[in-house]
N, C-alpha and C positions, 0 to 999 in steps of 0.2 A: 273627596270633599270638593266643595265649591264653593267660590270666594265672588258675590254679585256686590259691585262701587258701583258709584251716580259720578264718580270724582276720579281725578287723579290724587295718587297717594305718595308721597314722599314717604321712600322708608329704605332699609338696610339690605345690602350685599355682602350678604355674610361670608361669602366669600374674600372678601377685602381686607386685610389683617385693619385696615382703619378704624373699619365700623362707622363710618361718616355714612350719614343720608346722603345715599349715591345713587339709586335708581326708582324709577316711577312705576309702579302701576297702574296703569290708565285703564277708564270707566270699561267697566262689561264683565262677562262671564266666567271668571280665571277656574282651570283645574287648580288645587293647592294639596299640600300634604305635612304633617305635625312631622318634624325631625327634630332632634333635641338641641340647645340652642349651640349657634356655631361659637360663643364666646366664651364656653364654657358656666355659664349662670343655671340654676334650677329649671328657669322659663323656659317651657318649648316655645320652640314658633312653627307658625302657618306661612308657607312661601309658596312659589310658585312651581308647579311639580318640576322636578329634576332640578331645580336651581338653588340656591339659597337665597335668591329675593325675596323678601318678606318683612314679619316684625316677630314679637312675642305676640302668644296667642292671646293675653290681655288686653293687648293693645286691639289686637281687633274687634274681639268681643265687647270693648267699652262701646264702640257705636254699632252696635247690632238693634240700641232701641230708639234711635233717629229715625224721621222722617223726612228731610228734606237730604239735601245733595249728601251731605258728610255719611248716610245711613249706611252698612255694609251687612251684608243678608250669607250666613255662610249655612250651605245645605251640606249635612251629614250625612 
């Protein structure tokens, strides 16, 4: 899968037992992959492959029907 922003994205290191907005993904082309969520919740999320940077796949699909910066375009 693949994950195309206009933006940087403030979102979660799921890795982090915090779960604080702690890392960015900056504008371009990202590989991503659905793993089940690290906080234990129903949501999967989409991060960045081999990481757990990411959000819930909800979250990204809300701006999949924007056209300006916020728009995020993920190919299946």
């Amino acid at each position: 899968m693949i994950l195309v922003s206009k933006r940087n994205w403030e979102v979660h290191d799921g890795s982090k037992a915090s779960g604080n907005d702690d890392a960015i993904v900056p504008p371009g082309r990202h590989e991503i992959e659905r793993v089940p969520n690290p906080f234990g919740f129903e949501a999967p999320w989409l991060v960045l492959k081999g990481t757990l940077i990411g959000a819930t796949e909800g979250f990204w699909r809300q701006w999949t029907d924007y056209s300006d910066d916020f728009q995020i375009v993920i190919e299946e």
